[in-house]
C-alpha positions as CSV (number, residue, x, y, z in Angstrom):
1,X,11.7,1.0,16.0
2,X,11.0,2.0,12.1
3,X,7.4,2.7,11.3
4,X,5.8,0.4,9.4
5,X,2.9,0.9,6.9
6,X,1.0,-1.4,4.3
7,X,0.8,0.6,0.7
8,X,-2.7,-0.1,-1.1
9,X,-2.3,-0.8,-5.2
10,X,-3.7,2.8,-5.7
11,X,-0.7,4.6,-3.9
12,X,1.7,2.8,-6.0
13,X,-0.1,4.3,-9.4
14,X,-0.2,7.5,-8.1
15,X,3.4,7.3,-7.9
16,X,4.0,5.6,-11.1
17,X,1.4,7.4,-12.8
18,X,2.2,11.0,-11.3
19,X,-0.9,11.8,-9.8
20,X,-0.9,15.2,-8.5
21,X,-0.5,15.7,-4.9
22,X,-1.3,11.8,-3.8
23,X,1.8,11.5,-6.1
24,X,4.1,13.8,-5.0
25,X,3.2,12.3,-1.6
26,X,3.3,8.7,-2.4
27,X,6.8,9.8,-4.1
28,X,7.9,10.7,-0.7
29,X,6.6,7.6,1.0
30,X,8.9,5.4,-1.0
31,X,11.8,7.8,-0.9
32,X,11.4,6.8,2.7
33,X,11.5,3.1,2.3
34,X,14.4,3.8,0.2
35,X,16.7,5.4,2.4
36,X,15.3,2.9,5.3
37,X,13.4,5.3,7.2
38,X,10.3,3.0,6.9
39,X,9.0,-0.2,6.4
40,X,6.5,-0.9,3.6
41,X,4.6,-3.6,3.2
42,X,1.5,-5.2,0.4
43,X,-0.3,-7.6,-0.5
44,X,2.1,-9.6,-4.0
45,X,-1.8,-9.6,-5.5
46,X,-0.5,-5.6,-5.4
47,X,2.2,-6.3,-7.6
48,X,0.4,-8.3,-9.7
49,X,-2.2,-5.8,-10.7
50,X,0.2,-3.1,-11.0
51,X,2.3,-5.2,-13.7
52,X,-1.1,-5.7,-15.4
53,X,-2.3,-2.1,-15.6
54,X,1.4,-1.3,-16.7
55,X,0.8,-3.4,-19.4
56,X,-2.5,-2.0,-20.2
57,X,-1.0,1.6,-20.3
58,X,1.1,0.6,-23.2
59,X,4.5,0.4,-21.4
60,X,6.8,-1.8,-22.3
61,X,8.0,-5.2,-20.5
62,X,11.2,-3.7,-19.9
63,X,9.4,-0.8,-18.6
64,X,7.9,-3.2,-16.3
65,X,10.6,-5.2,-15.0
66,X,12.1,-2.3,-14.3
67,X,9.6,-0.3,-12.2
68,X,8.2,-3.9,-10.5
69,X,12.4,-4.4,-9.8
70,X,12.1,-1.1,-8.3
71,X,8.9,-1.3,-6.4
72,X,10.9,-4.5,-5.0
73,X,13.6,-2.6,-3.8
74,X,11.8,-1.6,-0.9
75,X,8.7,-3.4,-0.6
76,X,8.1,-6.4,1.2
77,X,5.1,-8.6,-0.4
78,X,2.7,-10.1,2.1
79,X,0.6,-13.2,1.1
80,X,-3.0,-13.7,2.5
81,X,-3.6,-17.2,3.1
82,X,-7.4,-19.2,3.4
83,X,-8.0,-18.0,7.0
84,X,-7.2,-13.8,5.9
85,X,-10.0,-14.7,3.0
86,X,-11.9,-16.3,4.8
87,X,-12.2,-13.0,7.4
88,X,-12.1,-10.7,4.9
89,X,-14.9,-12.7,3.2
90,X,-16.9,-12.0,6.0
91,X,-15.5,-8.2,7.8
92,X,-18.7,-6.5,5.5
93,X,-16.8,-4.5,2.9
94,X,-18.2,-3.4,0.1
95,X,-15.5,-4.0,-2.2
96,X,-14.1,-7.2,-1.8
97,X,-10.9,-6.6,-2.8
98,X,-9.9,-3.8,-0.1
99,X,-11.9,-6.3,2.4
100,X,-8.3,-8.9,1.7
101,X,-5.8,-6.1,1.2
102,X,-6.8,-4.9,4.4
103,X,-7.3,-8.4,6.5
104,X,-3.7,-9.0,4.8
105,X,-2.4,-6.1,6.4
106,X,-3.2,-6.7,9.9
107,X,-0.9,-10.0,9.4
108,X,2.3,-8.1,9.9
109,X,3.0,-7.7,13.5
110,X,3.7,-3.8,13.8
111,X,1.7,-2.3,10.9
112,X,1.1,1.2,12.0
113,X,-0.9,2.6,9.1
114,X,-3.0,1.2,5.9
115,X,-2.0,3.9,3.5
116,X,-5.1,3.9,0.5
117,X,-5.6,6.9,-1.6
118,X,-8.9,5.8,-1.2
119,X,-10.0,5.9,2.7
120,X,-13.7,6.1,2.1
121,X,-13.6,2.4,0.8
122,X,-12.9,1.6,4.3
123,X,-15.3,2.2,6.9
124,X,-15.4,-1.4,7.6
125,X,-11.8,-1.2,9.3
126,X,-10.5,-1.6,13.1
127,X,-8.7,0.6,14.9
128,X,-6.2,-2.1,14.9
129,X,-4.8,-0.7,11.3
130,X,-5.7,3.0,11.3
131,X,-6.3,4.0,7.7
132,X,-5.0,7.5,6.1
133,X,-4.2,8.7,3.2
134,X,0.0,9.4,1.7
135,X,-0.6,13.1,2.7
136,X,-2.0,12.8,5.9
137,X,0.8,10.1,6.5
138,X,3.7,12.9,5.3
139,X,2.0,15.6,7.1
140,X,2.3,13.0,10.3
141,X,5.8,11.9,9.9
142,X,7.1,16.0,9.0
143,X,5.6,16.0,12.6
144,X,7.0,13.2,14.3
145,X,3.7,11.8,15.1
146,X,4.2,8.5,13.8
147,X,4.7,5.0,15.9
């Protein structure tokens, strides 16, 4: 069975954005989703943001198609419905927004990790969804210690 994971907005813009390490592992992530080595999954409010900070960092709509047609390629887009709000609403996150990407993310049957570059945002998760970051992700897969 292929792994599955669901990508938090912040993994995708250290890709696009070329973010050090989290980018060079992020990189690698998709490369897997690519060549169908993985399944990744997020939220189309994802999407949505990322074509909006793309636009706010000057690129060009063309420049946007393109990398959203990309992203695409090998993402599947989830959509929370009221109930996933609603739960999310009420799970105790401080942020909100991570409070639905995450409640979205334990939709999908088979979800084995939430990737965020940002783990410390959620402390309010189950151990339904494990949350890691790209690199300890990589370092997990390099070892064949993912489900």
């Amino acid at each position: 069975m292929t792994c599955k994971l669901f990508i938090d907005t912040n993994v995708y813009l250290d890709f696009l954005m070329q973010r050090g390490k989290d980018g060079q592992h992020a990189q690698a992530i998709f490369k897997l989703a690519e060549n169908g080595a993985i399944e990744v999954y997020t939220s189309s409010s994802s999407l949505i943001n990322l074509m909006y900070i793309m636009n706010t960092c000057k690129l060009t709509q063309q420049e946007i198609v393109e990398n959203t047609n990309a992203i695409l390629s090998y993402t599947k887009l989830i959509n929370p419905d009221n109930i996933t709000f609603e739960i999310a609403l009420a799970s105790g996150f401080k942020d909100l927004e991570d409070a639905v990407q995450y409640h979205t993310a334990l939709e999908v049957k088979g979800i084995s990790y939430f990737i965020t570059s940002n783990v410390k945002d959620y402390k309010n998760a189950t151990n339904l969804r494990p949350v890691i970051t790209p690199g300890t992700f990589m370092d997990k897969y390099d070892k064949n210690q993912v489900e």
